[in-house]
Every structure is written in structure tokens, then in C-alpha cells.
PyMOL Python script that loads the backbone (N, CA, C, O; Angstrom):
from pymol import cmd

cmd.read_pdbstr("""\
ATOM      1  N   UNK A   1      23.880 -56.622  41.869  1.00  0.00           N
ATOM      2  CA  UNK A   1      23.207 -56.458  40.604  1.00  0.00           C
ATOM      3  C   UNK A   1      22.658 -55.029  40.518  1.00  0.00           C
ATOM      4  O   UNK A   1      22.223 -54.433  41.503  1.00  0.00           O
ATOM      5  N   UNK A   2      22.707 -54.466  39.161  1.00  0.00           N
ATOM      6  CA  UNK A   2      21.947 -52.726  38.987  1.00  0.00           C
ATOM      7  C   UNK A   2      21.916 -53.070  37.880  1.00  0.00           C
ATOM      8  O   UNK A   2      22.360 -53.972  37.170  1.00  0.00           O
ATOM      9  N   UNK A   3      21.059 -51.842  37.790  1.00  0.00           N
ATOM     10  CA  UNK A   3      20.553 -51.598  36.021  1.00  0.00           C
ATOM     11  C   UNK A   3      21.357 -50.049  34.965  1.00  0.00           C
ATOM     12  O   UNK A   3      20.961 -48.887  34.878  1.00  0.00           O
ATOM     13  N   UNK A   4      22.123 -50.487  34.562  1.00  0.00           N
ATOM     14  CA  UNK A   4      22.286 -49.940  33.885  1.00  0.00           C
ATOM     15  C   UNK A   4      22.107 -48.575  33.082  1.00  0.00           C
ATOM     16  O   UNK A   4      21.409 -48.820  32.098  1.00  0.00           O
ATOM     17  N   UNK A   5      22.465 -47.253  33.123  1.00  0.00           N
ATOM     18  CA  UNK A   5      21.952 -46.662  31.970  1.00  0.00           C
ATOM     19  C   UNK A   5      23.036 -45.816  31.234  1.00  0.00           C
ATOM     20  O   UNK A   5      23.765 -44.984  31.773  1.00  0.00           O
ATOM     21  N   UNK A   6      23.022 -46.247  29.586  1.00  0.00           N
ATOM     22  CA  UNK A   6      23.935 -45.712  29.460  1.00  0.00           C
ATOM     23  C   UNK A   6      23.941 -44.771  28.443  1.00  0.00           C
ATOM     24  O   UNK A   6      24.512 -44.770  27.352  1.00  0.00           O
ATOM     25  N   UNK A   7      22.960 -43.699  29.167  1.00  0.00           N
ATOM     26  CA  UNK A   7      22.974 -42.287  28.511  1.00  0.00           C
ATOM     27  C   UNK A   7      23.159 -41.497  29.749  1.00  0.00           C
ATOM     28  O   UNK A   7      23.743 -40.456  29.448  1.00  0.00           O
ATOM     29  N   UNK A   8      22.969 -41.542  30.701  1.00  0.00           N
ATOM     30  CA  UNK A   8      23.400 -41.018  31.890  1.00  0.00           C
ATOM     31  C   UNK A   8      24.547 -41.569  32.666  1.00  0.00           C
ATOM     32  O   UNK A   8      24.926 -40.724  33.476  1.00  0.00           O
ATOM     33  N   UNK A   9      25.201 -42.607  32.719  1.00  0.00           N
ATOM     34  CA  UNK A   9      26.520 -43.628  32.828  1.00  0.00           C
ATOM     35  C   UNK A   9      25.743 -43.962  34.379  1.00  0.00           C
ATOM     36  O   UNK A   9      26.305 -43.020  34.938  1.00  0.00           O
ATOM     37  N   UNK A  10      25.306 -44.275  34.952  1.00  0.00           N
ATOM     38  CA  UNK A  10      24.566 -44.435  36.529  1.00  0.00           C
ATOM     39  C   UNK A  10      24.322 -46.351  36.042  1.00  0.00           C
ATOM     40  O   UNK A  10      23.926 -47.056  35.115  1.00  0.00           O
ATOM     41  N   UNK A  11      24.816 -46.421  37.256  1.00  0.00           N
ATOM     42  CA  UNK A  11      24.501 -48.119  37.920  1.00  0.00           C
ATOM     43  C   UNK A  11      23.413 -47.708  38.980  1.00  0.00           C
ATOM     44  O   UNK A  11      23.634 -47.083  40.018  1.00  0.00           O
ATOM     45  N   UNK A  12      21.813 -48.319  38.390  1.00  0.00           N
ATOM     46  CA  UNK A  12      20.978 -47.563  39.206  1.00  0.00           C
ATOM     47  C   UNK A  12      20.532 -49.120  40.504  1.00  0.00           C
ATOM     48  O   UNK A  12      20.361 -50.296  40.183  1.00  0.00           O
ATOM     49  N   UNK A  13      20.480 -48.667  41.560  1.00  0.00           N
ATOM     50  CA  UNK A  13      19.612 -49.883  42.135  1.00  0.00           C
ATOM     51  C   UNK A  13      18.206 -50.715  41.689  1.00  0.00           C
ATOM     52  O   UNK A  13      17.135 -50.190  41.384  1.00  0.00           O
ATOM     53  N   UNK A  14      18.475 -51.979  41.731  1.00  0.00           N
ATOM     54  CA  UNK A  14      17.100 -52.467  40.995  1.00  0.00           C
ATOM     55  C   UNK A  14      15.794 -51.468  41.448  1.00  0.00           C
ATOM     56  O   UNK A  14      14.963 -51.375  40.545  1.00  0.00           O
ATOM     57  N   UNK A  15      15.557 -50.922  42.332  1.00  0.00           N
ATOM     58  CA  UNK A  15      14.181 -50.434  43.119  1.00  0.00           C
ATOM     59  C   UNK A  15      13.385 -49.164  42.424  1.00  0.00           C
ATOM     60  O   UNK A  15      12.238 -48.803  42.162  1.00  0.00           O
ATOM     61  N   UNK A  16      15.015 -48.645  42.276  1.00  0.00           N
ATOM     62  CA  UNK A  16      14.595 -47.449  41.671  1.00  0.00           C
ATOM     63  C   UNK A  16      14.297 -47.231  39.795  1.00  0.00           C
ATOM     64  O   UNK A  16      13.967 -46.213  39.186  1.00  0.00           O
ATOM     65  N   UNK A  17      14.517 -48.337  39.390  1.00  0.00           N
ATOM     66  CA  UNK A  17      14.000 -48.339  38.372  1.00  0.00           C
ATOM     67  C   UNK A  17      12.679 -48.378  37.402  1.00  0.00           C
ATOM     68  O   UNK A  17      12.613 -49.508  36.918  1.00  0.00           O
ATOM     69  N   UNK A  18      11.894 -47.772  37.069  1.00  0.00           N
ATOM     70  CA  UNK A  18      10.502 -47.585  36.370  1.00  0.00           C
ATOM     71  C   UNK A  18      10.197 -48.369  35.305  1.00  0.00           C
ATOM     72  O   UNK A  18      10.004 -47.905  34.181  1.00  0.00           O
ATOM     73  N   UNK A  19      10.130 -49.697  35.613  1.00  0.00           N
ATOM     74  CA  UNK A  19       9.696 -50.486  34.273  1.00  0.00           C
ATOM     75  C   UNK A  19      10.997 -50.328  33.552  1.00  0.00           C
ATOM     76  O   UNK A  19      11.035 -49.404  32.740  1.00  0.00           O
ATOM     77  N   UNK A  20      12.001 -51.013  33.690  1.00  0.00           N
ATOM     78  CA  UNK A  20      13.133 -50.752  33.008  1.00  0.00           C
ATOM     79  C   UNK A  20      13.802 -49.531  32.428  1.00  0.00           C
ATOM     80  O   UNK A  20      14.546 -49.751  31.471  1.00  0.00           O
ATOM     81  N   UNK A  21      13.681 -48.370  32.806  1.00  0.00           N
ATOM     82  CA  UNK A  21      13.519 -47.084  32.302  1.00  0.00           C
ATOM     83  C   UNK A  21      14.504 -46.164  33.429  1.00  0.00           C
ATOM     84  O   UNK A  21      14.290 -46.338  34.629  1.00  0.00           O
ATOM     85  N   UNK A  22      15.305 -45.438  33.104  1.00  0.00           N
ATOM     86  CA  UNK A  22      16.267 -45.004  34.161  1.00  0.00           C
ATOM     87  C   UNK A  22      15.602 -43.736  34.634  1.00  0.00           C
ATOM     88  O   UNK A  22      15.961 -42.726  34.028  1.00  0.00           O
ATOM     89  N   UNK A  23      14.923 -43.614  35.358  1.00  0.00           N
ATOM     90  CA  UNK A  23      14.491 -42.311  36.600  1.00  0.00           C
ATOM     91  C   UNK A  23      14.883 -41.171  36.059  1.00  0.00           C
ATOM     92  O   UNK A  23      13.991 -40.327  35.971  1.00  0.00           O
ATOM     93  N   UNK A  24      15.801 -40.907  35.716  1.00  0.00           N
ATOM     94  CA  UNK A  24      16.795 -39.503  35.506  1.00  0.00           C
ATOM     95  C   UNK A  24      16.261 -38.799  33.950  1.00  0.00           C
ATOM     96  O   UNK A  24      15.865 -37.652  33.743  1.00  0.00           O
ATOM     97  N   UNK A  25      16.473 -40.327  32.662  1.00  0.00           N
ATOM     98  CA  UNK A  25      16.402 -39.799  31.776  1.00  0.00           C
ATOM     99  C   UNK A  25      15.185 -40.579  31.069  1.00  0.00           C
ATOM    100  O   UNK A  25      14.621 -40.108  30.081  1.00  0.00           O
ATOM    101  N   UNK A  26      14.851 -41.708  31.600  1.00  0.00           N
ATOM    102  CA  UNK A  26      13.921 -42.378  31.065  1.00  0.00           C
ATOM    103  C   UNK A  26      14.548 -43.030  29.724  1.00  0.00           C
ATOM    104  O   UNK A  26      13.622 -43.400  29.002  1.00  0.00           O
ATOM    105  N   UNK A  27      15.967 -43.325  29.082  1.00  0.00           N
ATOM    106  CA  UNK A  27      16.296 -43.880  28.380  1.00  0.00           C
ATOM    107  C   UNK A  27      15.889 -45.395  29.029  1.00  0.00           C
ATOM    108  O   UNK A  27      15.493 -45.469  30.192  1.00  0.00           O
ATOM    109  N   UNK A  28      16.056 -46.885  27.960  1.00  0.00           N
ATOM    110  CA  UNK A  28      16.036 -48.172  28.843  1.00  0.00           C
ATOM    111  C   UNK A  28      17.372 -48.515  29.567  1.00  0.00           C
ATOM    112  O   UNK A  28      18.488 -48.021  29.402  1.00  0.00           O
ATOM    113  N   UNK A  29      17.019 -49.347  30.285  1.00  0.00           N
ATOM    114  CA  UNK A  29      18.245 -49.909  31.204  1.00  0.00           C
ATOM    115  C   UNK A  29      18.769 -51.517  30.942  1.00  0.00           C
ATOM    116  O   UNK A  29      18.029 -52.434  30.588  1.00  0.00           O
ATOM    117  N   UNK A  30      20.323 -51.626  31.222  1.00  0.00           N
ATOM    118  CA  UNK A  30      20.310 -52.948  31.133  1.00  0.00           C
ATOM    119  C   UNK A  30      20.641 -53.934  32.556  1.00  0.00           C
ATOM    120  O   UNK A  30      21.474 -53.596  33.397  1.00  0.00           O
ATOM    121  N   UNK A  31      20.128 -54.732  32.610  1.00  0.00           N
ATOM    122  CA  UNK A  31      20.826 -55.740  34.043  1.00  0.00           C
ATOM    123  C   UNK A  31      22.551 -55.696  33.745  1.00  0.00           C
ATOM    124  O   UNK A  31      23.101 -55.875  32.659  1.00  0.00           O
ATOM    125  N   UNK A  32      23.093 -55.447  34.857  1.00  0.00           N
ATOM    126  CA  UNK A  32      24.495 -56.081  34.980  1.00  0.00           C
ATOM    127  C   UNK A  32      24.915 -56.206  36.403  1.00  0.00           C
ATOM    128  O   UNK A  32      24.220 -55.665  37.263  1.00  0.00           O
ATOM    129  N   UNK A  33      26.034 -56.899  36.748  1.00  0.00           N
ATOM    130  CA  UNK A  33      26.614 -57.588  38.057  1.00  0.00           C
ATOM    131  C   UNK A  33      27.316 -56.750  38.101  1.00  0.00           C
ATOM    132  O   UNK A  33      28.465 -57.187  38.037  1.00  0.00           O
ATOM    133  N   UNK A  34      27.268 -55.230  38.215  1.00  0.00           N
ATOM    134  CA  UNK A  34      27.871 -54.199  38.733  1.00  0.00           C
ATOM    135  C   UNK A  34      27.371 -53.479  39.929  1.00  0.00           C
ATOM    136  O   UNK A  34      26.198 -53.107  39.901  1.00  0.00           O
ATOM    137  N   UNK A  35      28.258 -53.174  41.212  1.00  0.00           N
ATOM    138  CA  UNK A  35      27.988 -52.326  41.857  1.00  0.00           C
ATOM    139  C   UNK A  35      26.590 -51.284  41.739  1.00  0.00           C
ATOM    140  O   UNK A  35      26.231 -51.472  40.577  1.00  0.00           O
ATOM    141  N   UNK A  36      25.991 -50.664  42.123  1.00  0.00           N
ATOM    142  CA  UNK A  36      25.368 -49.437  41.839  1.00  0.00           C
ATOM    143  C   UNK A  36      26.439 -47.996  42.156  1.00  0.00           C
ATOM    144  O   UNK A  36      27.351 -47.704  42.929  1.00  0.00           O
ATOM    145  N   UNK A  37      25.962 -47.600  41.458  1.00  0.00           N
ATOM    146  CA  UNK A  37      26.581 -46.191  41.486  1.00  0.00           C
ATOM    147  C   UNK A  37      26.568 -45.807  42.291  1.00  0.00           C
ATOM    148  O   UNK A  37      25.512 -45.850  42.923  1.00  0.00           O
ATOM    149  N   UNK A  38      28.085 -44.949  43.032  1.00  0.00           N
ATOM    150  CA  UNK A  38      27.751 -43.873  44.635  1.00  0.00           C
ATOM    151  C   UNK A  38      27.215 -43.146  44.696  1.00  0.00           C
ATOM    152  O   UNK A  38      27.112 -42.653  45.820  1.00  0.00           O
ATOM    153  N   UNK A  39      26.550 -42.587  43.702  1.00  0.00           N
ATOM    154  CA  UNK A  39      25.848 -41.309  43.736  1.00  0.00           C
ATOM    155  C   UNK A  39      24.309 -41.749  43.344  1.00  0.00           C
ATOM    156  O   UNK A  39      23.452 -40.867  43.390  1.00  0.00           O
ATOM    157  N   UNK A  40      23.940 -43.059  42.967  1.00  0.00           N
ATOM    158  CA  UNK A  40      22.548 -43.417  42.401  1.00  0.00           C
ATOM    159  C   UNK A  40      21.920 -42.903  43.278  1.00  0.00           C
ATOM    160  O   UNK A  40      21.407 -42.012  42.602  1.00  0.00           O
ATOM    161  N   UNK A  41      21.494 -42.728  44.393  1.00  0.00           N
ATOM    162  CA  UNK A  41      20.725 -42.476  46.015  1.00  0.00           C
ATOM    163  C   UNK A  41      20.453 -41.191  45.295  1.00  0.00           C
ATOM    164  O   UNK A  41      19.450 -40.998  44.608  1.00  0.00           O
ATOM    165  N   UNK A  42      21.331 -40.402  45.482  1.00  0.00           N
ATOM    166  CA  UNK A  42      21.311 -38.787  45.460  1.00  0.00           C
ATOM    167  C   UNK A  42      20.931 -38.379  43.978  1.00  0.00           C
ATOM    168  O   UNK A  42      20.338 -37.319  43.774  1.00  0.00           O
ATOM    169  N   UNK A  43      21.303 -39.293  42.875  1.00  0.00           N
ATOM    170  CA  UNK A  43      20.928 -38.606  41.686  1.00  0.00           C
ATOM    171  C   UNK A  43      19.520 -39.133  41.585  1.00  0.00           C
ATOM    172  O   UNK A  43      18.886 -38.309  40.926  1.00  0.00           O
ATOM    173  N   UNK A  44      18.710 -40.187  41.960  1.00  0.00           N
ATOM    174  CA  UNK A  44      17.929 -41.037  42.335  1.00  0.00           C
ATOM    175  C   UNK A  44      16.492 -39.740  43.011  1.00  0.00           C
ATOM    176  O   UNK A  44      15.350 -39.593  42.577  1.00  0.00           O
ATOM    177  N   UNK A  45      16.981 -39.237  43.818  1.00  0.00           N
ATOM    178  CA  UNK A  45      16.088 -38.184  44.761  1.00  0.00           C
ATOM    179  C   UNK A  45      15.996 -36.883  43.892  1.00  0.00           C
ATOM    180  O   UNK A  45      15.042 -36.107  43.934  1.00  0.00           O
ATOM    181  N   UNK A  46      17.107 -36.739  43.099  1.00  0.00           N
ATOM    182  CA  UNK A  46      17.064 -35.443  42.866  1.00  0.00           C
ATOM    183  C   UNK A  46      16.024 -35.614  41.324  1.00  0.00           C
ATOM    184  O   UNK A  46      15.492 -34.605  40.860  1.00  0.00           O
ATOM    185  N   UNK A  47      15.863 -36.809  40.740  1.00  0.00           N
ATOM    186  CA  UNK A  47      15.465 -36.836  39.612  1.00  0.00           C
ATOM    187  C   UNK A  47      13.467 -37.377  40.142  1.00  0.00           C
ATOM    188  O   UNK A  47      12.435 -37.349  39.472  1.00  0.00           O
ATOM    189  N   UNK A  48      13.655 -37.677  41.169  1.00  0.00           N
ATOM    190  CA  UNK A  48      11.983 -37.885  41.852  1.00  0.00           C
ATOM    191  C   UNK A  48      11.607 -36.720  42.201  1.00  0.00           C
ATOM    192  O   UNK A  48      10.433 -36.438  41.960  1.00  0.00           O
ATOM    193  N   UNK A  49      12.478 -35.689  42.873  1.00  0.00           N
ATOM    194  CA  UNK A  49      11.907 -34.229  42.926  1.00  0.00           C
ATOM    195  C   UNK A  49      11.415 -33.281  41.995  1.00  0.00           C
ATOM    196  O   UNK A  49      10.352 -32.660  42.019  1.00  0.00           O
ATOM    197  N   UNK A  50      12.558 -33.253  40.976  1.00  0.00           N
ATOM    198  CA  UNK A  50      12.521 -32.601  39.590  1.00  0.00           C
ATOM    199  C   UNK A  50      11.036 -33.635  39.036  1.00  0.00           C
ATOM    200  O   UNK A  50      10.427 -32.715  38.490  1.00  0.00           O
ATOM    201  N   UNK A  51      10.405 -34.487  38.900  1.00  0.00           N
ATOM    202  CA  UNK A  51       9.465 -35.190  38.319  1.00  0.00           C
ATOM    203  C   UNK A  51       8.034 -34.611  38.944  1.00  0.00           C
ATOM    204  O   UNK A  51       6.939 -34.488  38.397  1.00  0.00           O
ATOM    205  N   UNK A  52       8.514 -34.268  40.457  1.00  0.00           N
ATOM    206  CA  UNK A  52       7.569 -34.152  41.251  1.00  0.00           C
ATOM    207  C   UNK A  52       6.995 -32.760  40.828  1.00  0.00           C
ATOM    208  O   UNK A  52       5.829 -32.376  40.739  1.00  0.00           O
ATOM    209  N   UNK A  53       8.164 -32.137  40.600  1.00  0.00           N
ATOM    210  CA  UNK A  53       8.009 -30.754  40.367  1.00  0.00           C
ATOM    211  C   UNK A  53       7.222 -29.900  39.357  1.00  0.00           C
ATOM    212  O   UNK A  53       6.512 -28.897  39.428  1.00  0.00           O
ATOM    213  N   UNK A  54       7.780 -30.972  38.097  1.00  0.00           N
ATOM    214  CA  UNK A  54       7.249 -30.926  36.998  1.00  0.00           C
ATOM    215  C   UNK A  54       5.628 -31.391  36.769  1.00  0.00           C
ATOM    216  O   UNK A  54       4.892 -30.893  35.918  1.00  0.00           O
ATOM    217  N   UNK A  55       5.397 -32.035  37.346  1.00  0.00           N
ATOM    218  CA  UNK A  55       3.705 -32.701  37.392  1.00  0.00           C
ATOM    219  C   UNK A  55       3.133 -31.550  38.493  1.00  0.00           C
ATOM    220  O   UNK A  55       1.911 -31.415  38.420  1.00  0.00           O
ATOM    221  N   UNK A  56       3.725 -30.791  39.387  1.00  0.00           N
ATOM    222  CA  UNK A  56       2.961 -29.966  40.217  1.00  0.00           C
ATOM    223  C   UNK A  56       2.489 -28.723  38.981  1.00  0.00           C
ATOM    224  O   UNK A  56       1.407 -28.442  38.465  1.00  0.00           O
ATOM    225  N   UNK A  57       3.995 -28.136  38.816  1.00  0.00           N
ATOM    226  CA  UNK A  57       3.853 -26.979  37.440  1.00  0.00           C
ATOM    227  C   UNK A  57       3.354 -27.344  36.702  1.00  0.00           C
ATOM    228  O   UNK A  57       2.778 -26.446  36.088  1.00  0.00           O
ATOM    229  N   UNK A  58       3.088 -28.887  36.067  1.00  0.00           N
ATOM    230  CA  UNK A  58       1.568 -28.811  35.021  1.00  0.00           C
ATOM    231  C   UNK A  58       0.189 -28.229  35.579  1.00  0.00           C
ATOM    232  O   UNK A  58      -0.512 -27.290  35.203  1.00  0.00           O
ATOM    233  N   UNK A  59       0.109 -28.865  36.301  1.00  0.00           N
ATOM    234  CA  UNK A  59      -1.314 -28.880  37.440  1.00  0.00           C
ATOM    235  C   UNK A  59      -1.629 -27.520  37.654  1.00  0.00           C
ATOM    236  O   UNK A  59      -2.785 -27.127  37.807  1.00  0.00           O
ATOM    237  N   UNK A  60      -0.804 -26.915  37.666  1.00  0.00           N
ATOM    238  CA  UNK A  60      -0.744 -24.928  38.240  1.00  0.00           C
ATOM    239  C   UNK A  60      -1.156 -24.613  36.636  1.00  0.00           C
ATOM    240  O   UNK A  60      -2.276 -24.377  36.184  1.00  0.00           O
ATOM    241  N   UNK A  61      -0.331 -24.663  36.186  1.00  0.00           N
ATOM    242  CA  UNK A  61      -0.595 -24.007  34.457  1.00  0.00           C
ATOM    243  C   UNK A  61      -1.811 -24.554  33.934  1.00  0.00           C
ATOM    244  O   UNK A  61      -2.580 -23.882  33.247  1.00  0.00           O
ATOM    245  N   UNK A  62      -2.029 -25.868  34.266  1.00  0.00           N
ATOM    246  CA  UNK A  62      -3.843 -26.482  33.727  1.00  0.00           C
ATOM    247  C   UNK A  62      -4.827 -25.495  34.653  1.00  0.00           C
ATOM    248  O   UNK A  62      -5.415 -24.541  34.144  1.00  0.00           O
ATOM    249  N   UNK A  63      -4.899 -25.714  35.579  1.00  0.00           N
ATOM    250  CA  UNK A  63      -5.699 -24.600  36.931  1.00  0.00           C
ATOM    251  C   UNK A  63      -5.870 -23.307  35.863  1.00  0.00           C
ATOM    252  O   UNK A  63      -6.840 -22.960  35.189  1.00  0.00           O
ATOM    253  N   UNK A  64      -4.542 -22.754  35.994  1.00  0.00           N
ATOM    254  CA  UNK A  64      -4.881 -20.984  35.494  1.00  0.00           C
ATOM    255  C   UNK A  64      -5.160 -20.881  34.361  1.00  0.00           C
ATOM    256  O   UNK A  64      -5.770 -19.850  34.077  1.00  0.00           O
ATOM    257  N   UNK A  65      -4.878 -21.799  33.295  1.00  0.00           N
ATOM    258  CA  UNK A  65      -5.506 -21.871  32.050  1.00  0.00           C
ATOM    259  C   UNK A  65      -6.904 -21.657  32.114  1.00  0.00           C
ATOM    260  O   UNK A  65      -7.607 -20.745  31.679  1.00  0.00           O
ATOM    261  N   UNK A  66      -7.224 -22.947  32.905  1.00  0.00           N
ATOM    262  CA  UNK A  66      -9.277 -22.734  33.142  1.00  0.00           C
ATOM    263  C   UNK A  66      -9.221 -21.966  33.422  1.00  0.00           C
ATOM    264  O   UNK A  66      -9.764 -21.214  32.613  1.00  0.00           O
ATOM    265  N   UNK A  67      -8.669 -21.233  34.590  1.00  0.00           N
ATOM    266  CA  UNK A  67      -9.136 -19.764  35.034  1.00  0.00           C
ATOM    267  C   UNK A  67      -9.036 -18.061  34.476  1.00  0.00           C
ATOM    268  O   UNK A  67      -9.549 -17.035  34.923  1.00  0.00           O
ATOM    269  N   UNK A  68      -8.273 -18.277  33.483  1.00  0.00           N
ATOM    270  CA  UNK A  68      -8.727 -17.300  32.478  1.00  0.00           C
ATOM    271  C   UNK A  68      -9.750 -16.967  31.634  1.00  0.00           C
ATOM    272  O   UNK A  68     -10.342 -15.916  31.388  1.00  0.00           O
ATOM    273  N   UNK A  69      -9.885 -18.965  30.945  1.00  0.00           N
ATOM    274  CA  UNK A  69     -10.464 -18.985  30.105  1.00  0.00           C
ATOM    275  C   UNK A  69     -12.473 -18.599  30.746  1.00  0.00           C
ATOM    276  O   UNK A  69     -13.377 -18.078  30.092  1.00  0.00           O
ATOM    277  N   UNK A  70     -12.495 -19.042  31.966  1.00  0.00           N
ATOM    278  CA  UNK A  70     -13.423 -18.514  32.388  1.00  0.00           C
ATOM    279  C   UNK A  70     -13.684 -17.053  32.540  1.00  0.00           C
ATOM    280  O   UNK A  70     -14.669 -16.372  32.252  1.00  0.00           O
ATOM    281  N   UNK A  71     -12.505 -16.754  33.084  1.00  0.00           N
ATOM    282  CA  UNK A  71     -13.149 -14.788  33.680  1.00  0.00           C
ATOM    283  C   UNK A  71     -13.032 -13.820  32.226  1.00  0.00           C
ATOM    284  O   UNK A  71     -13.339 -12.628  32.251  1.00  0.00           O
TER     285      UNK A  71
END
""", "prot")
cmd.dss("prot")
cmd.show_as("cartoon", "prot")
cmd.util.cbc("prot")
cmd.orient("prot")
């Protein structure tokens, strides 16, 4: 069983899915009795990094914001 997404074409593993929501693009997902994708793992990591990444570079740009707006 995987979930579906089909704006990114990925058969994702149930685990990695966010509230029905595909990791990668955040479009919804559907259940089906398909395989998961060979590449779900790897596109899977690369789309938790890029997320990770993105919430760090907010955090930096909120920081130096205050810190202008102070000096």
C-alpha cells in the first residue's frame, strides 16, 4: 500500500506522508495498492532537507531583521 501523488507522480510510503499531503509538494495524496516508488526514500530525504532548510533561512532572515531594526 502507498499514497499517492499525482502532481509529483511518486508512490510515497505510508510514513512519510504529512496528514495526507505529499512531502515534496504538499499537494493531497491518494491510498492505492501500489508499490512505493524506487526513488520515494531519496526524493523523501531530499524534500525533508530542502524543508529543513527553508525554516532555518526563515529563522536567519527573522534574527537579522530584528537586528537592524534595532542598531
Amino acid at each position: 500500500m502507498s499514497h499517492h501523488c499525482s502532481e509529483c507522480l511518486v508512490n510515497w510510503w505510508p510514513h512519510q506522508i504529512d496528514h495526507g499531503h505529499c512531502p515534496a509538494c504538499g499537494a493531497a495524496t491518494v491510498c492505492t495498492h501500489e508499490p512505493p516508488s524506487d526513488d520515494a526514500d531519496t526524493l523523501y530525504r531530499i524534500a525533508r532537507d530542502e524543508a529543513s532548510s527553508r525554516h532555518a533561512y526563515a529563522h536567519f532572515e527573522l534574527y537579522y531583521a530584528e537586528y537592524e531594526r534595532a542598531a
